[in-house]
CHARMM internal coordinates of N, CA and C (Angstrom, degrees):
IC EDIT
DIST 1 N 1 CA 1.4554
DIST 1 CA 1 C 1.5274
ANGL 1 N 1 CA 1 C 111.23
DIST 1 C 2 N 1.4854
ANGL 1 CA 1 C 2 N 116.28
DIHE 1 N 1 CA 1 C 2 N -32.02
DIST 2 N 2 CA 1.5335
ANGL 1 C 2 N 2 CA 112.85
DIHE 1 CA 1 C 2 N 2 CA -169.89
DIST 2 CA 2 C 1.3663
ANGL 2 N 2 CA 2 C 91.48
DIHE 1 C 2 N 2 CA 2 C -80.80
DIST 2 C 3 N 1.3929
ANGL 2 CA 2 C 3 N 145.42
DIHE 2 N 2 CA 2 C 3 N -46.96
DIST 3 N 3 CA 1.2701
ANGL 2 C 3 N 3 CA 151.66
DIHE 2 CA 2 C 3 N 3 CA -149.75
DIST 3 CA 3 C 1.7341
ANGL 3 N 3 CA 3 C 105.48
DIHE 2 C 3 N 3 CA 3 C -80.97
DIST 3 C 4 N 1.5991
ANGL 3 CA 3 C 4 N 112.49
DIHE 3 N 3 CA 3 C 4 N -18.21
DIST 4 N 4 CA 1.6812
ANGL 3 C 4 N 4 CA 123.33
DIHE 3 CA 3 C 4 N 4 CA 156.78
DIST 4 CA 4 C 1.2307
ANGL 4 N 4 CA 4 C 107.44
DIHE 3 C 4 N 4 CA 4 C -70.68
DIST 4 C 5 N 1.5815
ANGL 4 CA 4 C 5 N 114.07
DIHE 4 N 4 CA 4 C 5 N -47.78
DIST 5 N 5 CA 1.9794
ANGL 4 C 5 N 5 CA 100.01
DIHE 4 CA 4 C 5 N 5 CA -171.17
DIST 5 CA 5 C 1.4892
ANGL 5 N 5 CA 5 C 111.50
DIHE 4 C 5 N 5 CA 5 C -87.79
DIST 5 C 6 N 1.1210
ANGL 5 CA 5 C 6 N 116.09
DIHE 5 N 5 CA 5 C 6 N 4.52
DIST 6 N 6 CA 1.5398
ANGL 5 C 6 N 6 CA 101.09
DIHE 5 CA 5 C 6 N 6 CA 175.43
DIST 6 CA 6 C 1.9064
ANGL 6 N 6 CA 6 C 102.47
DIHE 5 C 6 N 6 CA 6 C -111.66
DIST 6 C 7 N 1.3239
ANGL 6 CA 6 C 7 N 106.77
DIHE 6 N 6 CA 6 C 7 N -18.86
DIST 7 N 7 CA 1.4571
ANGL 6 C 7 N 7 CA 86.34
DIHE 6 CA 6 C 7 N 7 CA -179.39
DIST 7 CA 7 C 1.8875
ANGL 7 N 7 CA 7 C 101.02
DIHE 6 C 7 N 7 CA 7 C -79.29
DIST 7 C 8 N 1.4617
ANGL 7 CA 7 C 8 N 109.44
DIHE 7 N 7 CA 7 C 8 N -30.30
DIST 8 N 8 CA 1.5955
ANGL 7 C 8 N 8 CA 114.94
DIHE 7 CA 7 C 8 N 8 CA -178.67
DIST 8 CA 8 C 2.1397
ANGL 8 N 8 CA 8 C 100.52
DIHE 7 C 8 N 8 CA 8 C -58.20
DIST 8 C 9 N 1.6087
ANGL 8 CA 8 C 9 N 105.36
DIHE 8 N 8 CA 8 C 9 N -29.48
DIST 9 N 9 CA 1.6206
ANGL 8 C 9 N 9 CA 91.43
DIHE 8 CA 8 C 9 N 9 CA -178.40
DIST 9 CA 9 C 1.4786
ANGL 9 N 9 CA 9 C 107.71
DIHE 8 C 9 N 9 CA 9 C -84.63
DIST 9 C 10 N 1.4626
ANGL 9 CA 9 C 10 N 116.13
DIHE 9 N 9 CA 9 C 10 N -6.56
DIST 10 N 10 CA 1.7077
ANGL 9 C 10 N 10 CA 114.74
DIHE 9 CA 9 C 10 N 10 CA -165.97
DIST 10 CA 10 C 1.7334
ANGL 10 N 10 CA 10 C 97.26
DIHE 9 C 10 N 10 CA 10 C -80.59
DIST 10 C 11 N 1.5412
ANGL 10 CA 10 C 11 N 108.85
DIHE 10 N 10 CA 10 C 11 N -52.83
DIST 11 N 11 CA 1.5691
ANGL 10 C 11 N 11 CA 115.21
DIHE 10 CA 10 C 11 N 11 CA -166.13
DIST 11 CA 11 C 1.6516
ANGL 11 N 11 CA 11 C 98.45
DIHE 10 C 11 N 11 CA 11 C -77.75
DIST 11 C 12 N 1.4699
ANGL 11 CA 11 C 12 N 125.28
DIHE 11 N 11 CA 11 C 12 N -18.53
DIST 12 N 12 CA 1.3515
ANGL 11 C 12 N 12 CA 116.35
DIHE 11 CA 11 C 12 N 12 CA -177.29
DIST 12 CA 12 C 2.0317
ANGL 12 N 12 CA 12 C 123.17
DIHE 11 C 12 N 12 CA 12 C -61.41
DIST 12 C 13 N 1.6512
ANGL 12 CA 12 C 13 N 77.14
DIHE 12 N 12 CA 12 C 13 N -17.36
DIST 13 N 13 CA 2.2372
ANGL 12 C 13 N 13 CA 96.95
DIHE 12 CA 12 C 13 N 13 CA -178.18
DIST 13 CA 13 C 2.1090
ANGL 13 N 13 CA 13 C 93.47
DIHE 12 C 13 N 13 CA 13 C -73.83
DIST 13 C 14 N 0.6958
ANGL 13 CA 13 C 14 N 110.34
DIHE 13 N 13 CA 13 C 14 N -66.85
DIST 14 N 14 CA 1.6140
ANGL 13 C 14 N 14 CA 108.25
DIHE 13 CA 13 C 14 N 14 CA -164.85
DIST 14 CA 14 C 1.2592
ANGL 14 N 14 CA 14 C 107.53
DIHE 13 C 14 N 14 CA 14 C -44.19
DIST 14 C 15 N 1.7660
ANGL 14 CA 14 C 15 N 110.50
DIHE 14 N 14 CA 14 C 15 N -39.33
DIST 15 N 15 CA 1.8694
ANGL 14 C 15 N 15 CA 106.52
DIHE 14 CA 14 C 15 N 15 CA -171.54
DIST 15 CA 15 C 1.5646
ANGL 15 N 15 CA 15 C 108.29
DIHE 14 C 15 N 15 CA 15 C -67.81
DIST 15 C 16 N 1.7032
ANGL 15 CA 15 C 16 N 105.69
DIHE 15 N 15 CA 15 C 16 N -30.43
DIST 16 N 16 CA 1.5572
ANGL 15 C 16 N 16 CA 108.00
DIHE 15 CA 15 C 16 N 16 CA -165.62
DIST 16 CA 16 C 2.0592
ANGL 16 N 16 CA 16 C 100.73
DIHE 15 C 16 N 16 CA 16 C -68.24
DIST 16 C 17 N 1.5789
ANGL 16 CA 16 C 17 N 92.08
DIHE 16 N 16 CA 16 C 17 N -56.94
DIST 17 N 17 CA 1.8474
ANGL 16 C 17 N 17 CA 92.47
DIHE 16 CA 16 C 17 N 17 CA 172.06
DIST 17 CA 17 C 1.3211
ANGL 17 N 17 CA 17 C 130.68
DIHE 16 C 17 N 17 CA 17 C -56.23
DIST 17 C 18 N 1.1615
ANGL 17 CA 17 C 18 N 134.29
DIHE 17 N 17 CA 17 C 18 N -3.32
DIST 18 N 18 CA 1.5038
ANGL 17 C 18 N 18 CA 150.72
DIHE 17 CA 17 C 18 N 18 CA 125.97
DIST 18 CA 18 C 1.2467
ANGL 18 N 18 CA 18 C 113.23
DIHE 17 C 18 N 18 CA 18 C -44.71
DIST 18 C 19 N 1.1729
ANGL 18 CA 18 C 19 N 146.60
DIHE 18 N 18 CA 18 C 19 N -87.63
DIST 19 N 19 CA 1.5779
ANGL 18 C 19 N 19 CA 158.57
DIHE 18 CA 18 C 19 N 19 CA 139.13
DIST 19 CA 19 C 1.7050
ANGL 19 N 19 CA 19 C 97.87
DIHE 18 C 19 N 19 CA 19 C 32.70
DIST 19 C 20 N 1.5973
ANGL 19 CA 19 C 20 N 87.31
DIHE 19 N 19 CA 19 C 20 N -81.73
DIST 20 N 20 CA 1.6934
ANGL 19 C 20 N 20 CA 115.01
DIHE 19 CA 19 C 20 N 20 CA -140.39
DIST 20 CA 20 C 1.9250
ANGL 20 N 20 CA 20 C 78.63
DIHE 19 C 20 N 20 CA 20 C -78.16
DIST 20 C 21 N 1.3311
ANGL 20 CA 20 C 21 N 122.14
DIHE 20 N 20 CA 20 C 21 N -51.24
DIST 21 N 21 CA 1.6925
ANGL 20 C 21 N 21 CA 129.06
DIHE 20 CA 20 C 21 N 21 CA 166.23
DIST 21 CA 21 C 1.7463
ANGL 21 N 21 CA 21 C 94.10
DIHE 20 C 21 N 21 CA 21 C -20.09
DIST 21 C 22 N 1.4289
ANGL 21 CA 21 C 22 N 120.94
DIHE 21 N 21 CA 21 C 22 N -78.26
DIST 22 N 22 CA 1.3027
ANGL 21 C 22 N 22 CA 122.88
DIHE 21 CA 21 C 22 N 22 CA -136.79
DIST 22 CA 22 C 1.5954
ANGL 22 N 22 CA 22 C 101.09
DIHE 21 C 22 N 22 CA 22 C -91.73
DIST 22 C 23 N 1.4633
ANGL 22 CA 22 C 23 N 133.52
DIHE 22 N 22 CA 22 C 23 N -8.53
DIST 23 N 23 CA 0.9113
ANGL 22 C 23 N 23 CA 139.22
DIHE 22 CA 22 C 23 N 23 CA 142.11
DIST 23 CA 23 C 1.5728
ANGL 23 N 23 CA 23 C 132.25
DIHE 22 C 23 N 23 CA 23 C -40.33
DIST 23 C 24 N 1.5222
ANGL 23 CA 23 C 24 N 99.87
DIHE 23 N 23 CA 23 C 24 N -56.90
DIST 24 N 24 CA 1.6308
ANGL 23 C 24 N 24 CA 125.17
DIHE 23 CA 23 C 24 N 24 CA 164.35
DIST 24 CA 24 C 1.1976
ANGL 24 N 24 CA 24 C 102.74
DIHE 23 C 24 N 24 CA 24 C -49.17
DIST 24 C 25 N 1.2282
ANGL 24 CA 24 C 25 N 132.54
DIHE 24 N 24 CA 24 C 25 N -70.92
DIST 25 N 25 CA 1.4464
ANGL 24 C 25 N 25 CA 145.60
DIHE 24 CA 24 C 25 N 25 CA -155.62
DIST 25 CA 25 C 1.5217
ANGL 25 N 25 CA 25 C 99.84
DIHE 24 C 25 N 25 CA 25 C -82.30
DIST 25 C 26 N 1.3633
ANGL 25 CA 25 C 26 N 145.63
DIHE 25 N 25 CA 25 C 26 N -23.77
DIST 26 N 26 CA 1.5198
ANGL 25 C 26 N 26 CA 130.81
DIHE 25 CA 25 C 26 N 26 CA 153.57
DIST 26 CA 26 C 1.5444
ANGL 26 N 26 CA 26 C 115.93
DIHE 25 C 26 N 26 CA 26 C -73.92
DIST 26 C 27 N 1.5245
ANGL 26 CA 26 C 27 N 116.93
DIHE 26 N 26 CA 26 C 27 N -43.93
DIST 27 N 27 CA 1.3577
ANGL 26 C 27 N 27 CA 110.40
DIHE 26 CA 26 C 27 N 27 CA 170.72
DIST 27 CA 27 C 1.8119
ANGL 27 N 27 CA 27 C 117.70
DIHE 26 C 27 N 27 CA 27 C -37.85
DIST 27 C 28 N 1.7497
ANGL 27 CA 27 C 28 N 103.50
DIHE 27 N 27 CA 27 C 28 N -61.76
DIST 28 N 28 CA 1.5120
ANGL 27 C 28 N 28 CA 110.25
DIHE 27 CA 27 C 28 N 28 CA 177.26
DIST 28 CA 28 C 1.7655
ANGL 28 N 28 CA 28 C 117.93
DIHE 27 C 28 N 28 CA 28 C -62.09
DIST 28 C 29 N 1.4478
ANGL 28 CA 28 C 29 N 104.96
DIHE 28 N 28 CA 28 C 29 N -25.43
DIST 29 N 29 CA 1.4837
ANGL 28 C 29 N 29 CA 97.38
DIHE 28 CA 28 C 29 N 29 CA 156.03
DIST 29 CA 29 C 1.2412
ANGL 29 N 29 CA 29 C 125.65
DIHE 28 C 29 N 29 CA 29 C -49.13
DIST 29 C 30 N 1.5177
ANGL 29 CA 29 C 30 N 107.11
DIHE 29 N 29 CA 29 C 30 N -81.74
DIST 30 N 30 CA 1.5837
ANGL 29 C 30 N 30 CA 121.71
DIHE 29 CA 29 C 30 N 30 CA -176.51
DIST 30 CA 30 C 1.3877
ANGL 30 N 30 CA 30 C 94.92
DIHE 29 C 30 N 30 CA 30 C -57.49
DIST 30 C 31 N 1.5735
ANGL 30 CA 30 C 31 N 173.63
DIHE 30 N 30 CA 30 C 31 N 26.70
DIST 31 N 31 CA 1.2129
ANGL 30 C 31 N 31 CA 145.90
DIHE 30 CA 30 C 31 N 31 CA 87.96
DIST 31 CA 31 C 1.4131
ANGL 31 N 31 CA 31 C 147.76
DIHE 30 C 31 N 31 CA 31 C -44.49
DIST 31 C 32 N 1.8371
ANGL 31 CA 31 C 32 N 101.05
DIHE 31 N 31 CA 31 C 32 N -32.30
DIST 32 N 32 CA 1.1597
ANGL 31 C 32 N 32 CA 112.40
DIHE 31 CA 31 C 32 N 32 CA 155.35
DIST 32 CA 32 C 1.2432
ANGL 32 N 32 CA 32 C 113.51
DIHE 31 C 32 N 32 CA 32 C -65.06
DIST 32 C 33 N 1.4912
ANGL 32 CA 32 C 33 N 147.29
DIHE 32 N 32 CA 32 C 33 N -66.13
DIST 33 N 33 CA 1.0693
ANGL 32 C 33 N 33 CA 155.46
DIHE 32 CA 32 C 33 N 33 CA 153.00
DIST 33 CA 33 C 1.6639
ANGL 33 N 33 CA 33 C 111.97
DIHE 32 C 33 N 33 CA 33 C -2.90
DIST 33 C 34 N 1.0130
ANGL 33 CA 33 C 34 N 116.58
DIHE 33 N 33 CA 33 C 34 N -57.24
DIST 34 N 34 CA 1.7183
ANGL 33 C 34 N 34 CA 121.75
DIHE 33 CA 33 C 34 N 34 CA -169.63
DIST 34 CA 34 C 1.4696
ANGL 34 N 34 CA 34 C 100.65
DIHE 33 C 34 N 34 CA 34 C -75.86
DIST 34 C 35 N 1.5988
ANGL 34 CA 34 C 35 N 117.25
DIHE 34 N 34 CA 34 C 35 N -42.36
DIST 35 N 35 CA 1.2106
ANGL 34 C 35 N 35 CA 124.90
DIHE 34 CA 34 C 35 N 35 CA 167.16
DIST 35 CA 35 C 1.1707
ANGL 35 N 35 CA 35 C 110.06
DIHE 34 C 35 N 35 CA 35 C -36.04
DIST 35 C 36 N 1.5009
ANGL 35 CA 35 C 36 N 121.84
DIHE 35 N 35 CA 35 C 36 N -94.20
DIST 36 N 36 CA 1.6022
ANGL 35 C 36 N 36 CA 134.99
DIHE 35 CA 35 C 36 N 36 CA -159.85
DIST 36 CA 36 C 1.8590
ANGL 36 N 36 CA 36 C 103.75
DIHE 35 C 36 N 36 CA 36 C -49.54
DIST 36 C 37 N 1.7878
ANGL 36 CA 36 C 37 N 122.77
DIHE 36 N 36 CA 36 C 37 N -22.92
DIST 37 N 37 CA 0.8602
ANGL 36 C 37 N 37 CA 124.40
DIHE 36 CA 36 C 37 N 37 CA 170.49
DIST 37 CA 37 C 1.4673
ANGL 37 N 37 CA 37 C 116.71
DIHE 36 C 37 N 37 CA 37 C -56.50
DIST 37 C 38 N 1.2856
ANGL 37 CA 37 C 38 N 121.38
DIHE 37 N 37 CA 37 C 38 N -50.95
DIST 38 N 38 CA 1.5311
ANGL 37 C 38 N 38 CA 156.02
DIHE 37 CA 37 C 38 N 38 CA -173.39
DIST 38 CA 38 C 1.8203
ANGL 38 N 38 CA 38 C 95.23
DIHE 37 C 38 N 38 CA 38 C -64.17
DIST 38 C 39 N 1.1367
ANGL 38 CA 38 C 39 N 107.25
DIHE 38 N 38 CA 38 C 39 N -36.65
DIST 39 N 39 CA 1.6356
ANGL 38 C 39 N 39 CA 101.83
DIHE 38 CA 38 C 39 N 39 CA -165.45
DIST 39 CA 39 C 1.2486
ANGL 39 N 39 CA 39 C 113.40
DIHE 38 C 39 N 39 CA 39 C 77.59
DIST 39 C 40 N 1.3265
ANGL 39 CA 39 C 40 N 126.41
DIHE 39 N 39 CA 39 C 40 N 33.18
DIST 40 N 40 CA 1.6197
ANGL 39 C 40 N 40 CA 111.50
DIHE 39 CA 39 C 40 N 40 CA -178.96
DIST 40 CA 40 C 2.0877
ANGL 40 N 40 CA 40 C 94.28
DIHE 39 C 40 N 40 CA 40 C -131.58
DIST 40 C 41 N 0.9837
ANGL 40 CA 40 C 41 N 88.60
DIHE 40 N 40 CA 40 C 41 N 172.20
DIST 41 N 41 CA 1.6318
ANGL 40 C 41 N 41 CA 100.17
DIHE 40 CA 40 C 41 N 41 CA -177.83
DIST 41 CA 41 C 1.8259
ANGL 41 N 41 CA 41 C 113.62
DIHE 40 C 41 N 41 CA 41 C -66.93
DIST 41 C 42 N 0.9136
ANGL 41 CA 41 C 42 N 122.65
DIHE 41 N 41 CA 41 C 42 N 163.82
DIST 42 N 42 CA 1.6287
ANGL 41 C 42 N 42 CA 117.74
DIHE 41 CA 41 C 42 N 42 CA 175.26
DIST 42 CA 42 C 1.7939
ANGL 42 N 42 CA 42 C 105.66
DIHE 41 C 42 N 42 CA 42 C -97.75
DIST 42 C 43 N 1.4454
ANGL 42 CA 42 C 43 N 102.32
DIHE 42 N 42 CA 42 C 43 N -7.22
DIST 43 N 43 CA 1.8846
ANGL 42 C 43 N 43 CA 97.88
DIHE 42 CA 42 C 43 N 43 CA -166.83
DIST 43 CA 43 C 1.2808
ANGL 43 N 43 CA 43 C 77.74
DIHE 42 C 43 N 43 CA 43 C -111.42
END
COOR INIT
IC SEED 1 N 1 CA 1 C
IC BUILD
């Protein structure tokens, strides 16, 4: 049973950094996006 909750807490880190990853990476989408709409630079 202990050797279920710690391998379930080891693989539970990669799903969360994926998550918070693809969050990052739609936020900077939809800014670039509004940007190039806007006509102005993203930097």
């Amino acid at each position: 049973m202990e050797t279920m909750l710690l391998t379930t807490y080891v693989l539970m880190w990669p799903a969360l950094v994926l998550i918070v990853f693809g969050v990052l990476v739609r936020g900077f989408i939809s800014d670039w996006q509004k940007a190039r709409d806007e006509g102005r630079d993203m930097i």
